[in-house]
C-alpha positions in Angstrom: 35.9 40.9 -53.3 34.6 43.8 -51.8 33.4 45.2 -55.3 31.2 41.3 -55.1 30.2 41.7 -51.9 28.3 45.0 -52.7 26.8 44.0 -56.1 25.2 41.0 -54.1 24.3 43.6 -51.5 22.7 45.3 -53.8 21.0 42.8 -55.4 19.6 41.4 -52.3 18.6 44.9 -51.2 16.3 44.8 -55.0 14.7 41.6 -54.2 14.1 42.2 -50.6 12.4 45.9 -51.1 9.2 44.7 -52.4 8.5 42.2 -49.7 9.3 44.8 -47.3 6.7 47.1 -49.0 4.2 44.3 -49.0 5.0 43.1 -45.4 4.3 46.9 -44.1 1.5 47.4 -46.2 -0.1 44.0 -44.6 0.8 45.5 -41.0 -1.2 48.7 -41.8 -4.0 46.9 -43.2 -4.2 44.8 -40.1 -4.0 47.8 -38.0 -6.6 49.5 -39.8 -9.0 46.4 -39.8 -8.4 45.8 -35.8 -9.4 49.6 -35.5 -12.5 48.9 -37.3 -13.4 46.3 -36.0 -13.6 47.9 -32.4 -15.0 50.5 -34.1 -18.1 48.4 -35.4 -17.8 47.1 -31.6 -17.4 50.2 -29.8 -21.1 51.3 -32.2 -23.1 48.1 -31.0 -22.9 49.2 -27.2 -26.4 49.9 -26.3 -25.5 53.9 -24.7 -28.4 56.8 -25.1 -27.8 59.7 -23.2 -30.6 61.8 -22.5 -29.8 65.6 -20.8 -31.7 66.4 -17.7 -32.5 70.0 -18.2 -32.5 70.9 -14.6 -32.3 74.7 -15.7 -34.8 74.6 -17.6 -37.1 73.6 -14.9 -35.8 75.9 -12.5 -35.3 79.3 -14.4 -38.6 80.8 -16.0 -40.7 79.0 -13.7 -43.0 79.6 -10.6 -41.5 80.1 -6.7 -44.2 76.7 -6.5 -42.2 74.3 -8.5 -39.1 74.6 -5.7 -40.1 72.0 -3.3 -40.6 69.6 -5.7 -37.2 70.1 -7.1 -35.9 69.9 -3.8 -37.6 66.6 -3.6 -36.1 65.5 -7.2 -32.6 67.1 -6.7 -31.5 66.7 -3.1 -28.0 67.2 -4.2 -28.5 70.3 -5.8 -30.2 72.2 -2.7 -27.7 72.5 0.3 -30.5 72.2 3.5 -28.5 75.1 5.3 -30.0 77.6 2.1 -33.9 78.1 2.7 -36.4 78.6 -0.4 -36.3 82.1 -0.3 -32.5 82.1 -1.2 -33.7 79.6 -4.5 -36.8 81.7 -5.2 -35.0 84.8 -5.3 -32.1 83.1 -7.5 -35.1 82.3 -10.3 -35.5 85.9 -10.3 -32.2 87.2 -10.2 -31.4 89.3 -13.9 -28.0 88.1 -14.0 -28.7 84.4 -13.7 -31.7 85.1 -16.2 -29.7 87.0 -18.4 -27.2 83.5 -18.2 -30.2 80.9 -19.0 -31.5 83.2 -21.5 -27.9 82.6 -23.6 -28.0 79.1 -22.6 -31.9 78.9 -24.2 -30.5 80.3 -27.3 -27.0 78.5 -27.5 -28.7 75.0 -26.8 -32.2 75.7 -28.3 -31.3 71.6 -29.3 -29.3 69.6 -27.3 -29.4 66.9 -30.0 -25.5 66.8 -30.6 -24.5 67.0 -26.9 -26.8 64.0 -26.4 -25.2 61.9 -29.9 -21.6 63.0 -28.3 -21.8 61.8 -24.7 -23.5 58.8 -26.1 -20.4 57.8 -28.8 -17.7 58.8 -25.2 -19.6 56.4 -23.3 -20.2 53.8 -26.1 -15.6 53.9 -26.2 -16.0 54.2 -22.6 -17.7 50.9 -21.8 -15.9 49.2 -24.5 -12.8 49.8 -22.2 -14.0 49.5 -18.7 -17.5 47.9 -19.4 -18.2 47.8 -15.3 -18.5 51.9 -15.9 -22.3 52.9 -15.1 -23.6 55.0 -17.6 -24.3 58.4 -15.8 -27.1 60.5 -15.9 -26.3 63.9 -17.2 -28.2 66.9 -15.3 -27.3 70.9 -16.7 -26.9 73.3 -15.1 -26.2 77.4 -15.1 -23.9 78.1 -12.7 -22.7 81.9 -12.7 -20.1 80.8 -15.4 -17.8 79.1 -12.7 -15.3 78.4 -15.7 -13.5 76.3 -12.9 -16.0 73.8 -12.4 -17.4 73.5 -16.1 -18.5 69.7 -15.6 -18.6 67.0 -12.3 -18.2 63.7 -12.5 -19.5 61.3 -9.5 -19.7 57.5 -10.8 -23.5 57.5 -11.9 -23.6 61.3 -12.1 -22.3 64.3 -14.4 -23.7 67.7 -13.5 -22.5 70.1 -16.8 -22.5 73.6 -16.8 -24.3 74.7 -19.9 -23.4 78.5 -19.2 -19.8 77.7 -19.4 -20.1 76.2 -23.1 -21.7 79.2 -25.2 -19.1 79.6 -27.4 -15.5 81.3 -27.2 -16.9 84.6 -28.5 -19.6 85.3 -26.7 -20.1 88.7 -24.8 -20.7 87.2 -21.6 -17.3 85.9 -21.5 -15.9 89.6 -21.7 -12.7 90.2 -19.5 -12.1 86.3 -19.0 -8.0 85.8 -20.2 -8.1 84.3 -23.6 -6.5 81.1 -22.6 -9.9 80.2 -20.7 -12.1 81.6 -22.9 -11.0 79.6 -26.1 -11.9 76.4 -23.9 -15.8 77.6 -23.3 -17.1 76.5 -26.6 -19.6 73.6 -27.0 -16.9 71.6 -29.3 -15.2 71.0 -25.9 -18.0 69.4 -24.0 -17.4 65.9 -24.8 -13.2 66.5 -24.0 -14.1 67.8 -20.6 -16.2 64.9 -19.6 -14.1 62.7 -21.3 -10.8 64.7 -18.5 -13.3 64.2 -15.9 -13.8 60.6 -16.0 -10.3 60.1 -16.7 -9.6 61.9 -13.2 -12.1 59.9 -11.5 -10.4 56.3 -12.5 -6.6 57.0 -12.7 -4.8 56.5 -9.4 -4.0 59.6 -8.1 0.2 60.7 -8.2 1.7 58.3 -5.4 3.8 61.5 -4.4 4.7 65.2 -4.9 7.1 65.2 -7.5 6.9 67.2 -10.6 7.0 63.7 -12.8 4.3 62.2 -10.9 2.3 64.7 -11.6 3.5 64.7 -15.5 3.1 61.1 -15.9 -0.7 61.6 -14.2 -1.9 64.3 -16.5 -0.4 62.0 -19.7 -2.3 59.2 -18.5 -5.5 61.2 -18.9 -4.8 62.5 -22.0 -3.9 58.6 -23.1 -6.7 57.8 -22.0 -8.5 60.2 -24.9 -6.9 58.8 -27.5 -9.2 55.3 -26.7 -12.4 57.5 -25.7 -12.7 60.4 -28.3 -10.3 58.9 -31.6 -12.3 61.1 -33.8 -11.0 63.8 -32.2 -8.3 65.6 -33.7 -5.3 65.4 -30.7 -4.4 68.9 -30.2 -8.2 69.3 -29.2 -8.0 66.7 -27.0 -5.5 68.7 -24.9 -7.2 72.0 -25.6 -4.3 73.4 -28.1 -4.8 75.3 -31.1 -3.1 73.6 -34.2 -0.4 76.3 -33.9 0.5 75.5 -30.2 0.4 71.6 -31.1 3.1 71.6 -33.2 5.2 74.3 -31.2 5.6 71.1 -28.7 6.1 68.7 -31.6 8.8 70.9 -33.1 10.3 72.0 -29.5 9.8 68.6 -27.6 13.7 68.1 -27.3 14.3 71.6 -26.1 11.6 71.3 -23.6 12.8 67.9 -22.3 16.3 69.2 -22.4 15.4 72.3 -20.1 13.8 69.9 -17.6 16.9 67.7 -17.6 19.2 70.6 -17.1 17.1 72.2 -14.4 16.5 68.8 -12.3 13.2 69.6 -12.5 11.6 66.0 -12.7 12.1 65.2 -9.0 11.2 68.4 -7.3 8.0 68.8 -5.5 7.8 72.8 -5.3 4.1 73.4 -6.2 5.9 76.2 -8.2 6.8 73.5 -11.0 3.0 72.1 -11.4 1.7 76.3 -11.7 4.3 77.1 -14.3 4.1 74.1 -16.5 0.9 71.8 -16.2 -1.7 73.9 -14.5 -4.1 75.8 -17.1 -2.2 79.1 -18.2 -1.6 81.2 -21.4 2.0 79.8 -22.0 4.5 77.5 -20.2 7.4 80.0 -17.6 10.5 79.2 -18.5 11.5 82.3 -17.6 13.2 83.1 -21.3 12.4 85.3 -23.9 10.3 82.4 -26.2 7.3 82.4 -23.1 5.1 84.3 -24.9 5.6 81.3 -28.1 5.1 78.8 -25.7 1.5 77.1 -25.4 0.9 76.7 -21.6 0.5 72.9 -20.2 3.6 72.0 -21.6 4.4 69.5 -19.2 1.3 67.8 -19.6 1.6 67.3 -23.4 5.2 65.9 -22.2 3.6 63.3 -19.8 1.5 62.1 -22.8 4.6 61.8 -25.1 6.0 59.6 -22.1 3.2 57.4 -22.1 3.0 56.7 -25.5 6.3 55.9 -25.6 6.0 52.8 -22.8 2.2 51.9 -24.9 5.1 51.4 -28.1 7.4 49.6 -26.3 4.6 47.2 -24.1 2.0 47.3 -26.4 0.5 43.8 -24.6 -0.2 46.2 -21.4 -3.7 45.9 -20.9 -5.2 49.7 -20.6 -6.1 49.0 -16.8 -2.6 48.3 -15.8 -0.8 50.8 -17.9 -2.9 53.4 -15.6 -2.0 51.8 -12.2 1.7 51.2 -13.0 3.6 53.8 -10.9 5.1 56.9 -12.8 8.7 56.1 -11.8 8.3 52.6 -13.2 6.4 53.6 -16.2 9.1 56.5 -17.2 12.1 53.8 -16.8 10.8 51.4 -19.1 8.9 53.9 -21.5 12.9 54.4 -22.8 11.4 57.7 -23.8 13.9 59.9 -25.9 12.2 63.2 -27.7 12.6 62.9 -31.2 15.4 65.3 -33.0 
């Protein structure tokens, strides 16, 4: 009987296999074909960005053109500075040795302009109330911690912090910053910033508020910059990506173990989501490690709840609390 039971197993198993092929072939194809068809969308939104080239205007020019920048730029000119700190800035040899590598890095801003056009074409698509923002560069004495600022209608960009990972300038800067300064990364940092500036801020202190924030935001590139291969969305090299693929149960076991999720020491943030050459666990591996891991954990997290809700609409998935979104995300790293 048993013998019977298995040969119509079997035989069931041989007719059913094809439809099964078919069927997931049909779900791919729809998948695709919904994708392209935002896609074709997403390319209709009427978005031209056009770069402001404040440096340009203020660098290489006469001490006569500052009061009416000053009129143009309000923002940019703090009232307690008087002209003679801004004339004396045009002629400063560091901060013309700076534009004069910005002239020659971005002798055509052509592909900056296409790029921030395409984010804010996926952009809108999402949150169409978003005003498109004018975009003003700037050189500003490579402050590599305030490469671009986002305010609603607004993005000031630090040209001199985008000439390319190599450059000389960037001598004596740790590695792990200096990989990020490289024009490739423009459209990811604008892309962070805007994310920052319409996710909900963590409701508290803990370490997995903070984790579930940072996923969010990188979520959130997976709608605005698709083209984009992932690990560059969260600044990793190819290598460090797939450490945190291949490690992802370690790392989430190590978390676990040290009860580290519910802690609010600002110890937790420094050593595992905050900018840094590798993740401190305080074990021999460190120096494998890529740094942020905690981050690229938060984004795991979230894609796991998008999996299990896919009917969230984008809007609430960003608003849900992290506690709530962590319990139902069901999220178990993958062995």
């Amino acid at each position: 009987m048993i013998i019977i039971l298995s040969n119509r197993l079997v035989s069931f198993l041989r007719f059913l296999q094809p439809k099964l092929v078919i069927l997931l072939f049909f779900i791919i194809c729809y998948s695709c074909q919904s994708e392209n068809e935002n896609e074709t969308q997403i390319d209709a939104i009427p978005v031209e960005i056009s770069l402001d080239r404040f440096d340009l205007k203020f660098y290489n020019q006469p001490a006569s053109v500052i009061p009416n920048l000053k009129s143009q730029y309000p923002f940019l000119f703090p009232k307690q500075f008087s002209d003679s700190i801004w004339i004396s800035r045009q002629t400063d040899s560091l901060q013309l040795l700076l534009q004069n590598e910005v002239n020659k890095t971005f002798e055509s801003t052509d592909l900056i302009e296409s790029e921030l056009s395409h984010l804010f074409k996926h952009i809108k698509f999402y949150f169409p109330s978003t005003v498109v923002p004018k975009v003003i560069t700037l050189t500003n004495n490579v402050d590599y911690q305030i490469k671009t600022v986002y305010l609603d209608s607004l993005i000031l960009l630090s040209l001199d912090t985008f000439l390319g990972s190599d450059n000389s300038l960037y001598d004596g800067i740790p590695n792990y910053i200096r990989k990020e300064l490289d024009p490739k990364y423009i459209k990811v940092q604008v892309a962070d910033k805007f994310a920052s500036f319409i996710i909900p801020q963590p409701e508290d202190r803990t370490f997995l508020s903070r984790m579930i924030y940072e996923g969010k935001k990188l979520y959130l590139q997976d709608y605005f910059l698709p083209h984009i291969a992932p690990e560059n969305r969260i600044l990793y090299s190819l290598e460090e990506y797939n450490w945190a693929f291949d490690n992802e149960i370690y790392v989430w076991q190590y978390f676990v173990e040290k009860q580290v999720l519910y802690q609010t020491q600002p110890e937790w943030v420094q050593r595992f989501i905050e900018p840094a050459p590798f993740s401190k666990f305080y074990l021999q591996l460190d120096n494998e490690t890529p740094g942020r891991i905690g981050s690229w954990l938060g984004w795991q997290i979230v894609k796991s709840y998008s999996k299990n809700y896919p009917e969230t609409p984008l809007n609430e998935l960003l608003r849900l609390p992290a506690q709530k979104l962590f319990n139902l995300s069901k999220y178990k790293p993958k062995r």
